[in-house]
C-alpha positions as CSV (number, residue, x, y, z in Angstrom):
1,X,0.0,0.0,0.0
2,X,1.4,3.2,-1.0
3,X,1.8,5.9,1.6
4,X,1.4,8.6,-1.0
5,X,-1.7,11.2,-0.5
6,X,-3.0,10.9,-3.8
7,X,-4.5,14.2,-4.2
8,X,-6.2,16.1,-7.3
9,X,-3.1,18.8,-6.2
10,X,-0.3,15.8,-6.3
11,X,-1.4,14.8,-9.9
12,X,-1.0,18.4,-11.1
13,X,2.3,18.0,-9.5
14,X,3.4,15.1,-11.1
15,X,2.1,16.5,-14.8
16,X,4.5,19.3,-13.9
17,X,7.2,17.5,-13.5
18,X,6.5,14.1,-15.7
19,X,5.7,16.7,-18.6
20,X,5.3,20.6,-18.9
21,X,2.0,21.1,-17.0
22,X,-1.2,19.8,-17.8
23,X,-4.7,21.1,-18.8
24,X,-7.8,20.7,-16.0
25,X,-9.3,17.7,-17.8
26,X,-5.4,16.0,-18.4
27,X,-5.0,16.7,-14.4
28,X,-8.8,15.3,-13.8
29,X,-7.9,12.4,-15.9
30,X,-5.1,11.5,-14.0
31,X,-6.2,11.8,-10.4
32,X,-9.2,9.2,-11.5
33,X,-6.8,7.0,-12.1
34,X,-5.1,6.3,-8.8
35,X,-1.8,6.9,-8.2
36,X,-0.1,3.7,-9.5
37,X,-2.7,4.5,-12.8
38,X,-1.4,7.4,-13.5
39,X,2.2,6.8,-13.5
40,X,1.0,4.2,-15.7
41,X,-0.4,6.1,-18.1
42,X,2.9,8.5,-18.1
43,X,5.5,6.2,-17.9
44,X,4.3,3.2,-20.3
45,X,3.4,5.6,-23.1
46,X,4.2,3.3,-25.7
47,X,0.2,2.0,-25.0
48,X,-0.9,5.7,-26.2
49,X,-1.6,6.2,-30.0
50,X,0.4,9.2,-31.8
51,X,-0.7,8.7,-34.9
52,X,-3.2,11.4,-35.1
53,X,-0.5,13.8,-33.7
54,X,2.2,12.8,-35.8
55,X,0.2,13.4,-38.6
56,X,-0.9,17.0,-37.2
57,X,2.6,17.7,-36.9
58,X,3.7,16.8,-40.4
59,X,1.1,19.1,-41.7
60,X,2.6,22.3,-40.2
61,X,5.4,21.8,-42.5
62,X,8.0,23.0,-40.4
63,X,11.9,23.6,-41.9
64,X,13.6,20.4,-40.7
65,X,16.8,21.8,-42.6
66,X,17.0,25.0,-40.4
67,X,18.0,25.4,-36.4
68,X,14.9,27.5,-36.0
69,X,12.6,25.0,-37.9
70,X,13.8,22.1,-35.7
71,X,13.1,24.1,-32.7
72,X,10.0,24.3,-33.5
73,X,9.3,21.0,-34.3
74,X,10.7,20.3,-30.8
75,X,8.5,22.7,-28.8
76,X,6.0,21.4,-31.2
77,X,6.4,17.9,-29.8
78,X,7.3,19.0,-25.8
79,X,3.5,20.7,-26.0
80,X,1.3,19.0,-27.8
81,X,2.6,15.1,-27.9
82,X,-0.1,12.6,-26.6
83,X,3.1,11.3,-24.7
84,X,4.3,14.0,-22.5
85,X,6.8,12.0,-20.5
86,X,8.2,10.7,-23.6
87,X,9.2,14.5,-24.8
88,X,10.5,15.4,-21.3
89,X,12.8,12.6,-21.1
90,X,14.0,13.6,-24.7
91,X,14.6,17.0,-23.3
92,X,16.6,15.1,-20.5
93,X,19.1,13.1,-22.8
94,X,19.0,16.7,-24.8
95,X,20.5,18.1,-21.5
96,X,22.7,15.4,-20.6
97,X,23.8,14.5,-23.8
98,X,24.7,17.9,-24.8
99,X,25.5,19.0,-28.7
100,X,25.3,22.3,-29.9
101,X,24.5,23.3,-34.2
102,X,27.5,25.7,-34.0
103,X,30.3,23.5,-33.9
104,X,28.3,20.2,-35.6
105,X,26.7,22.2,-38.4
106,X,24.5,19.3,-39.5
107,X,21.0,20.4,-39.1
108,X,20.0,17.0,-39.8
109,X,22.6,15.6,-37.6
110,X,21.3,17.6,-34.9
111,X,17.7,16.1,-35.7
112,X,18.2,12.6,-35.9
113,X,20.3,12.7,-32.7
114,X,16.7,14.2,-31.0
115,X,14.8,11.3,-32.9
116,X,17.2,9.1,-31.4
117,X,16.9,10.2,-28.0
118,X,13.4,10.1,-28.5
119,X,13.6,6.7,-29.0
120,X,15.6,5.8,-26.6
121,X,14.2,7.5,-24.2
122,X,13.0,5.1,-21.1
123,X,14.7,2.5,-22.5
124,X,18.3,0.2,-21.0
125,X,21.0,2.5,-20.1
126,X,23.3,0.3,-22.2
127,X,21.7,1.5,-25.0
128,X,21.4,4.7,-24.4
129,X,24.7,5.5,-23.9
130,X,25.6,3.0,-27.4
131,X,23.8,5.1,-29.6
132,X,24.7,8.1,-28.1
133,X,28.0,7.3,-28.5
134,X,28.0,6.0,-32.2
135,X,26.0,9.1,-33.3
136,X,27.3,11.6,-36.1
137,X,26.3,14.9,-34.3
138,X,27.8,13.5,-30.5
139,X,30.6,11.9,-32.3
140,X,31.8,15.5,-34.1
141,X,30.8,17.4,-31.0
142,X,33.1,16.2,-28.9
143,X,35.9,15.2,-31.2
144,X,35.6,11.5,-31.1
145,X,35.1,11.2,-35.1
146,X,39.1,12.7,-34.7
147,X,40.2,9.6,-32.3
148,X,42.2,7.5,-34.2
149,X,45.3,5.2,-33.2
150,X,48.5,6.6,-32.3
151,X,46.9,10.1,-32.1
152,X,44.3,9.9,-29.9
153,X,41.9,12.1,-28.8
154,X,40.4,12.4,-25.1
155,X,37.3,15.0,-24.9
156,X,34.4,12.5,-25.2
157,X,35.9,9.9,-23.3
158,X,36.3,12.0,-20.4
159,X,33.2,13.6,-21.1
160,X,31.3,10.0,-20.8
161,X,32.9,8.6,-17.3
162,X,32.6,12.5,-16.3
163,X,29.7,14.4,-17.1
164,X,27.5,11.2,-18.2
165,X,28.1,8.0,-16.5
166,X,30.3,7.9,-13.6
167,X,30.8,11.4,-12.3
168,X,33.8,12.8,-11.1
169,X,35.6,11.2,-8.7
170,X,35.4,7.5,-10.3
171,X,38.0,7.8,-12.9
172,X,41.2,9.0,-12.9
173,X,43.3,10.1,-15.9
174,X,44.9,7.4,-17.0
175,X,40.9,5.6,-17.3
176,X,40.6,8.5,-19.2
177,X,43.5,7.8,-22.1
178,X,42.8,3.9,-21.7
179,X,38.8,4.8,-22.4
180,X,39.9,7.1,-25.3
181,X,42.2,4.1,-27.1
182,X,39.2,1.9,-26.9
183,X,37.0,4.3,-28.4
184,X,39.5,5.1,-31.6
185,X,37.7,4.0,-34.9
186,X,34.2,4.8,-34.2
187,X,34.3,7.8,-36.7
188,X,31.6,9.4,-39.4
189,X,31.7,9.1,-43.2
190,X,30.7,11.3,-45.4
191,X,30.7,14.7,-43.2
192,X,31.0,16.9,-46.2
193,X,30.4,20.7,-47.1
194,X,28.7,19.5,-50.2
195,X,25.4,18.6,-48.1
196,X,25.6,21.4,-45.5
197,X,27.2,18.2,-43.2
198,X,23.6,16.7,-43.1
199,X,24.9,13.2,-44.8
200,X,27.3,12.0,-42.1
201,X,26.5,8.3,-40.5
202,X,28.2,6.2,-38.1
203,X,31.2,4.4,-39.0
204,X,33.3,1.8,-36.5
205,X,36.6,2.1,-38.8
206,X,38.9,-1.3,-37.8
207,X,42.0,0.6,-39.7
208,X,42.0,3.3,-37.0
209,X,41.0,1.4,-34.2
210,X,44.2,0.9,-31.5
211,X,44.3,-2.6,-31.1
212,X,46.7,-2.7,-28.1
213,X,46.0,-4.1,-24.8
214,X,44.5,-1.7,-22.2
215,X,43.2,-1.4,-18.4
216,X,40.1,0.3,-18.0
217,X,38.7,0.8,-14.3
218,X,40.6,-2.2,-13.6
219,X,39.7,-4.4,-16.6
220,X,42.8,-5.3,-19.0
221,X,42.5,-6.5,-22.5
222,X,42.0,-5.6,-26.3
223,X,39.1,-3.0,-25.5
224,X,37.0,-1.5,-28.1
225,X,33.9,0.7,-28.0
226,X,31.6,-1.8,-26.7
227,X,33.5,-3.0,-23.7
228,X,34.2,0.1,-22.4
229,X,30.4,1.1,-22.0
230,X,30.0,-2.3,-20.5
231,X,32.9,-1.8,-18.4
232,X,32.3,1.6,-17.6
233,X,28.2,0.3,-16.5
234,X,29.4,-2.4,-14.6
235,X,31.8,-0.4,-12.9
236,X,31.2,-0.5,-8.4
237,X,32.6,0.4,-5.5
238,X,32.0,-0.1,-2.0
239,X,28.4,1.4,-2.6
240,X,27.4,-0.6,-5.5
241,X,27.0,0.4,-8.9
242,X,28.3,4.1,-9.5
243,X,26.7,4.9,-12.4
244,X,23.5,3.3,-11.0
245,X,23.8,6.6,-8.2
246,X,25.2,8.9,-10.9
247,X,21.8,8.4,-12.9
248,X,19.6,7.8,-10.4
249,X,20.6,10.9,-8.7
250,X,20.6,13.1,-11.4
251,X,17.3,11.9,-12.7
252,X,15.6,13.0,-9.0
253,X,17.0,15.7,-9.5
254,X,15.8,16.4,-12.8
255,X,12.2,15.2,-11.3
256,X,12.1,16.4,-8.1
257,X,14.3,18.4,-6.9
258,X,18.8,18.8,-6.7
259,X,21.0,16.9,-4.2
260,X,18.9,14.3,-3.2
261,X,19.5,12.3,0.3
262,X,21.3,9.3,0.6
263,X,18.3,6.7,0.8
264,X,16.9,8.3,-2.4
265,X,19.8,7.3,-4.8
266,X,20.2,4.0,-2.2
267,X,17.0,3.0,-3.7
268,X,17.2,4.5,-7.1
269,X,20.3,2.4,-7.5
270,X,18.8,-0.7,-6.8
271,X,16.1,-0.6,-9.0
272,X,18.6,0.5,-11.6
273,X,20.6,-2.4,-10.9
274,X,17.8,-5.2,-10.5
275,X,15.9,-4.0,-13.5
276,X,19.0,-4.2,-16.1
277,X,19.5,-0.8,-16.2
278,X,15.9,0.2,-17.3
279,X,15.9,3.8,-17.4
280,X,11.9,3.3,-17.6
281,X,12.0,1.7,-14.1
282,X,14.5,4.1,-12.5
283,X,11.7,6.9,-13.5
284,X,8.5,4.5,-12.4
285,X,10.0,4.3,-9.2
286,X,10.8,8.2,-9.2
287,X,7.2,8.8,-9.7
288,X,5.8,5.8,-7.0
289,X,8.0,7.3,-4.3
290,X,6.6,9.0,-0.8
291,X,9.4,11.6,-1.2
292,X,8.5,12.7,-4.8
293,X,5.6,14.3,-3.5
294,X,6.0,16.0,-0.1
295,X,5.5,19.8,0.3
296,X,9.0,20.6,-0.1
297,X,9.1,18.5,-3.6
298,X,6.2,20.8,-5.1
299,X,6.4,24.5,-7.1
300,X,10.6,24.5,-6.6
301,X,11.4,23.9,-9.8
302,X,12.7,26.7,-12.0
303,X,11.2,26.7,-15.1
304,X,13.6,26.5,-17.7
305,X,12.8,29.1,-20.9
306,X,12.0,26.1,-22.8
307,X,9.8,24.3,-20.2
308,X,8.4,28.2,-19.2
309,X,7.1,28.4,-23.5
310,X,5.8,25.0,-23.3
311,X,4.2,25.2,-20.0
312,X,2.0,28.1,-21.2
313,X,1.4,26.7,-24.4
314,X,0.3,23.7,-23.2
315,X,-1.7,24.9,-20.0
316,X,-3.4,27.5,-22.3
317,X,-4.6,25.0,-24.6
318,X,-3.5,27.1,-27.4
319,X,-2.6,27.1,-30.5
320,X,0.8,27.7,-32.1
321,X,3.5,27.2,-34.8
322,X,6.3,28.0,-32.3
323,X,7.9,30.9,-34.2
324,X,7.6,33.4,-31.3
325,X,8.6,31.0,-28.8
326,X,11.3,30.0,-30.7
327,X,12.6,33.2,-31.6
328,X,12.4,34.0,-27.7
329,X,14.5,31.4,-26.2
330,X,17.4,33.4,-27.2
331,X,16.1,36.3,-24.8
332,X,15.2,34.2,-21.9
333,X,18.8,32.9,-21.5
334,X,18.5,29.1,-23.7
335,X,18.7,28.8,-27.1
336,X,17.4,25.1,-28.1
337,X,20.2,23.2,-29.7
338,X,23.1,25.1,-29.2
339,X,24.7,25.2,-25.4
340,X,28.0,26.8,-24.8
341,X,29.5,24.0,-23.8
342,X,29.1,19.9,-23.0
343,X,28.5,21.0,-19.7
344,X,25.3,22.8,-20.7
345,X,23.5,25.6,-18.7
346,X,23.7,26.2,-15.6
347,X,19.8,26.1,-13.7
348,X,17.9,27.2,-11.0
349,X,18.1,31.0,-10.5
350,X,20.7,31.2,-13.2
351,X,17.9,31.6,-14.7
352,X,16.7,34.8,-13.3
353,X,17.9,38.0,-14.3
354,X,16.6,41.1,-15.3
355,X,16.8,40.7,-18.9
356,X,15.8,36.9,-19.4
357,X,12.7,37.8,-17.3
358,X,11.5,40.9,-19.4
359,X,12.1,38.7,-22.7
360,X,9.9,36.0,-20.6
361,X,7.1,39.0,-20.1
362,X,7.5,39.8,-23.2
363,X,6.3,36.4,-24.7
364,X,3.7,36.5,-22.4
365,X,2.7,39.7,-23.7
366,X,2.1,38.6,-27.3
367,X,0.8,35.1,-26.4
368,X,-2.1,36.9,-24.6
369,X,-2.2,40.3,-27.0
370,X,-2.6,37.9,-30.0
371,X,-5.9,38.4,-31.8
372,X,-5.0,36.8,-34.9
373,X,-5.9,33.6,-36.5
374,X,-1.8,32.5,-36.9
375,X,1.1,32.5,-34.3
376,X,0.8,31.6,-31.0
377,X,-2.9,32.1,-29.7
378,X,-5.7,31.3,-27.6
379,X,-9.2,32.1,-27.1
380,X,-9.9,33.1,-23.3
381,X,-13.7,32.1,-23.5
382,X,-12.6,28.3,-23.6
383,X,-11.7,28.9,-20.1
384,X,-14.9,30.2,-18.8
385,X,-16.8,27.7,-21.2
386,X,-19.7,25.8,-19.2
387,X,-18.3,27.7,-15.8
388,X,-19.9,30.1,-13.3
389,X,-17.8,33.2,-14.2
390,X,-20.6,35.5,-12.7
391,X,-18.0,36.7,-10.2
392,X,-13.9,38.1,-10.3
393,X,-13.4,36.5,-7.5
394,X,-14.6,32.6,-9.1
395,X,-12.9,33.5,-13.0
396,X,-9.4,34.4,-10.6
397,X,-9.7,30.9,-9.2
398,X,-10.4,29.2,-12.1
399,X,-7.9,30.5,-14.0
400,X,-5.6,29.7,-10.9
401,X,-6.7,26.4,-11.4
402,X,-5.6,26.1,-14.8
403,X,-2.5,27.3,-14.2
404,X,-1.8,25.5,-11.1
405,X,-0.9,29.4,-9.0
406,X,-4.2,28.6,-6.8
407,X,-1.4,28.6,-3.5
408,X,-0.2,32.1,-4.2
409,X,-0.6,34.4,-1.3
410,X,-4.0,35.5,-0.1
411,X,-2.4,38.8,-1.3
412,X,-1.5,38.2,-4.7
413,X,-5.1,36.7,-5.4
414,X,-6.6,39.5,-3.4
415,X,-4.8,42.2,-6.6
416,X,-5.9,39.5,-9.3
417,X,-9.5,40.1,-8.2
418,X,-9.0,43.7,-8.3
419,X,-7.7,44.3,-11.5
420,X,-11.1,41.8,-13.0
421,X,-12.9,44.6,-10.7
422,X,-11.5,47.4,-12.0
423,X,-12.7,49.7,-15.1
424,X,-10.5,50.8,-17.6
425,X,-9.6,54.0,-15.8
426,X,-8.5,52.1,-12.4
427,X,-11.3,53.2,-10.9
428,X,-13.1,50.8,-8.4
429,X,-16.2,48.8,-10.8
430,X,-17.7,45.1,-10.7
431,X,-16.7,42.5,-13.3
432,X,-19.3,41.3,-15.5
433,X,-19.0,38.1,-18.1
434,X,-19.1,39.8,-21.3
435,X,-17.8,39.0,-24.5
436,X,-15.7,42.6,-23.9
437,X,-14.5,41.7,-20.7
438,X,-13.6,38.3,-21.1
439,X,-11.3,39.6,-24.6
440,X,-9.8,42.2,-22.4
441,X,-9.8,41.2,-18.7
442,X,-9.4,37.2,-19.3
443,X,-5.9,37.6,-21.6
444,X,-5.0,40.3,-19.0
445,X,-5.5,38.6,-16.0
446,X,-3.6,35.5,-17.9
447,X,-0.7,38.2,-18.5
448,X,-0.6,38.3,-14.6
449,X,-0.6,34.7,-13.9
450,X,2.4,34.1,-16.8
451,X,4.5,37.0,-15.2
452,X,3.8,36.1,-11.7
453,X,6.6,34.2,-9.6
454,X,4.1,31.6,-8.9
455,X,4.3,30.2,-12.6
456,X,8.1,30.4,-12.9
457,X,8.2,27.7,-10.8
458,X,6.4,24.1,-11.5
């Protein structure tokens, strides 16, 4: 028996989390469901038929050859896809396994390394990390298509035991230049100028493969590619598997919330361990766990600009072809695609400056001022559809509702029902449900709710 309070409130919180915020009808659907239902119904997604959607998203036509046209197609996916968790987990491995269209130039690369994390996406560790590490765009991005014998090169196999595997710590550097002999051969073909580097595959190249001996994490022999993910997988210490902990950890932190305790990652690890390394357990057992959802779990989690776009999108049950989110990502401190670094961005507060959260006010702004029948739009009497409106006070809570801000301060709602009060020259009136008010006041008051710290955070 589960000692989780399985609350309307805790399945908002886990749509938050599992996938960018949900509408009131997802949220219903999933507290009628139970709790063991509904991380079901997230986390087995292959049960949910995307055919309808995929076809929707063909139609819009979007530029697969551009950067901008495939971040749309992403943002696309993260906010309207039938399988939410399956896009946030692709935005994971897009974190973790960083790449970024400067330096790999292949549009298409870029793409197909997203399809493949897509696919991949709650599936064995060991495979995971495989096709990561055989694919054109990771393979260019951190030099590995350079490793060759006698001249090899070191960035992605420190990169894998550092930032993807292992963690620091577990390695030292002469793992590093054993990993990086092992891993000479696995190179692209065909990475040419003549198809804007669009054409490049996988190639495992035996004539520049080192095949010396060589001690990896304590394992000596002819080591290629394959055995050193295996190795590397199956490396423990005196706590068990450490890149059971590395993952487990920094997928509750991804879910829940950073530096998780002790007993957490204990248990993580386990079911890392007993289920083969099934990153769709590992998550399952994220989402089934007392500690997922406690108070101090809930609304701490920095939207990132990406998850911020989607989130509204998604909770407005709008319509868009991503353009103006795209464009702002830029402005709000992420652009899709193209990190600084292998590191990737820094989170939290990083965030939050003065600029990134004008340009996030500023999306807001022309999501809500959009009257037009193209960009990114919605129509405000949807919310108040079949509703008693009759009062500010009940359309501030149920747009609270939909936005999941219904624990802001009895301050903060207090000035939300105000401003639906007010008339146009700030003078004290009474709201009434008209067509005018609900064009003006509704998109205003959702203007509020976007801005307001209370949405920032999921």
């Amino acid at each position: 028996m589960s000692a989780v309070n399985w609350t309307r409130d805790a399945a908002a919180h886990l749509l938050r989390r599992a996938g960018f915020g949900g509408t009131p009808a997802e949220i219903d659907d999933l507290y009628g469901r139970g709790l063991e239902g509904a991380v079901s119904r997230l986390v087995d997604y292959d049960a949910i038929d995307q055919t309808a959607y995929e076809a929707a998203l063909a139609s819009r036509n979007y530029n697969l050859l551009s950067t901008r046209g495939i971040q749309q197609w992403f943002l696309d996916r993260m906010a309207f896809s039938p399988r939410p968790l399956q896009e946030k987990m692709t935005y994971f491995w897009n974190l973790h396994w960083t790449s970024g269209i400067t330096k790999v130039r292949g549009v298409t690369l870029m793409l197909n390394q997203n399809r493949t994390m897509r696919q991949y996406a709650l599936g064995r560790f060991d495979d995971v990390v495989t096709k990561i590490s055989q694919d054109p765009a990771m393979l260019v991005w951190l030099d590995n298509a350079l490793n060759r014998a006698g001249r090899p090169n070191e960035n992605y196999a420190r990169d894998l035991m550092e930032l993807y595997c292992l963690g620091i710590g577990h390695f030292t550097e002469e793992d590093v230049r054993e990993c990086s002999r092992a891993l000479t051969g696995w190179t692209v073909q065909n990475y040419t100028r003549n198809d804007n580097y669009n054409g490049a595959t996988f190639l495992d190249n035996p004539a520049t493969h080192d095949n010396g001996v060589k001690t990896l994490l304590g394992v000596t022999g002819n080591l290629n590619g394959y055995d050193a993910i295996a190795i590397i997988l199956n490396h423990s210490d005196a706590q068990g598997s450490v890149s059971g902990r590395f993952l487990g950890a920094k997928l509750w932190s991804y879910f829940a919330y950073p530096y998780p305790p002790e007993h957490v990652v204990a248990e993580l690890r386990d079911t890392y361990v007993s289920s083969a390394r099934s990153m769709r357990e590992v998550v399952r057992r994220i989402f089934l766990m007392e500690e997922f959802y406690e108070r101090h779990t809930r609304k701490t989690w920095v939207r990132s600009p990406v998850e911020y776009a989607v989130a509204a999108v998604r909770m407005l049950e709008g319509s868009s072809d991503f353009a103006t989110p795209a464009n702002s990502l830029s402005g709000m401190g992420q652009l899709l695609f193209d990190p600084e670094d292998a590191k990737g961005w820094d989170w939290g507060t990083s965030w939050m400056n003065t600029g990134t959260l004008f340009a996030r006010a500023t999306l807001a702004n022309t999501i809500c001022t959009n009257r037009g029948s193209s960009g990114t739009r919605f129509d405000p009497n949807r919310f108040l559809a079949g509703r008693d409106a009759s009062t500010a006070e009940k359309v501030v809570d149920i747009l609270a509702d939909r936005f999941n801000v219904t624990d802001v301060s009895p301050k903060v709602r207090a000035a939300w029902v105000e401003y639906m009060n007010a008339n146009d020259d700030g003078s004290r009136g009474n709201w009434t449900n008209t067509p005018a008010n609900v064009d003006k006041k509704v998109r205003g008051l959702v203007h509020l709710m976007l801005t307001g710290p209370a949405f920032l955070l999921a």
